[in-house]
N, C-alpha and C positions, 0 to 999 in steps of 0.2 A: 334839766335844761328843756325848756318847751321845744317842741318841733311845729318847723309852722310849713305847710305845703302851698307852692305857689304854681297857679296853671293859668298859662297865660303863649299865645302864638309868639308872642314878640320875642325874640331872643335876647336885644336891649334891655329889653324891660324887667325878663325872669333876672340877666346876668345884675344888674344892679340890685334887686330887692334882693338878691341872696347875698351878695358882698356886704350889702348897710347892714343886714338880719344877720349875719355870722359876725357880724361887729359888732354887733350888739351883746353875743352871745346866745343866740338862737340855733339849733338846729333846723338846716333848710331843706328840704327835698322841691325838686322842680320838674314842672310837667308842660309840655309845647302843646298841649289839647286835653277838653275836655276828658275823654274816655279814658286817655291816659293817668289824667289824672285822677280820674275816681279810684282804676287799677290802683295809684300807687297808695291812696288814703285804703282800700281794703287789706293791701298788706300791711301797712305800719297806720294806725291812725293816728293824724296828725292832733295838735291843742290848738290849730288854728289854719283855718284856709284863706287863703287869697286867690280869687278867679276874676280873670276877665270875661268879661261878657260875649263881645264881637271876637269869636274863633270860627274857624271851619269846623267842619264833620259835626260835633257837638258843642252850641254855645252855652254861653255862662249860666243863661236860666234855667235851663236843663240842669247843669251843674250843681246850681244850690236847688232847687228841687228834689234831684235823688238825692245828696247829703242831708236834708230838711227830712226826707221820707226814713231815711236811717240812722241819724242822730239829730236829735231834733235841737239839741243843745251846743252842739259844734257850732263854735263862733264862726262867722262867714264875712267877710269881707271882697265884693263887689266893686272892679274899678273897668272902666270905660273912656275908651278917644274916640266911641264910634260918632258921636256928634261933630264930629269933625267931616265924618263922611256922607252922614245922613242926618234928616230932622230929625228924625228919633233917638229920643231919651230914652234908655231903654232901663238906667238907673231906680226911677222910681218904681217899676213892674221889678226889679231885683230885691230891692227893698222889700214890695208884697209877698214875694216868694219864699222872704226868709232872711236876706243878707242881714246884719246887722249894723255894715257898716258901708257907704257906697261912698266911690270918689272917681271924679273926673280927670282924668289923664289928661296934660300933666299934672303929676301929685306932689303935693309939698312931702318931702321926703320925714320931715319932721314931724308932720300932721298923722304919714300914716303907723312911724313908730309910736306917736302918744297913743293914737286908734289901738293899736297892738296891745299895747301893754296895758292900757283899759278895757279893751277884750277878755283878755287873760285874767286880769285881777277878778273881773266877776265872775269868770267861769269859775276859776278856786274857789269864790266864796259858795258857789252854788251846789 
């Protein structure tokens, strides 16, 4: 069963991708902030990340950068509402840094389990 970690400030946002992801049949673990969640990918590493970008203390590019500097192959998926607060995109700088997969909040729930489990497939093959 893949394990997928999800780090993300929104409590909305973690409690929903873990109900659809354990519906799926996913193992979930969930993190309210960056540092947090790098802690929980050193203890158990996950077959797939999910991070938000816009958190406090440590944001999301930070995030996929130390994960990019320590597995360089850890599928990364990058999602963002900050354009909702500010002009800046900060999506396509995630993408640079490494995400594999970026999406703007709100997310078609649908879109990001296909993203997932095309994630997954190439990391198996790889």
């Amino acid at each position: 069963m893949p394990h997928i970690l999800i780090i993300d400030d929104d409590t909305a946002i973690r409690s929903v991708f873990e109900q659809l992801l354990q519906s799926k049949g996913y193992s979930v673990e969930t993190a309210s902030e960056g540092k947090a969640g790098l802690e929980k990918m050193h203890a158990r590493k996950p077959d797939l990340i999910i991070t938000d970008i816009m958190m406090p203390e440590m944001d999301g590019l930070e995030v996929v950068q130390r994960i990019r500097d320590e597995h360089p192959k850890l599928p990364v998926i990058a999602i963002s509402g900050g354009m909702q607060t500010t002009s800046m995109n900060f999506l396509p700088l995630a993408e640079r840094f490494g995400a594999c997969k970026v999406f703007e909040k709100p997310i078609a729930l649908a879109k990001l389990v296909e993203a997932i489990e095309n994630l997954l497939s190439e990391a198996r093959k790889s």
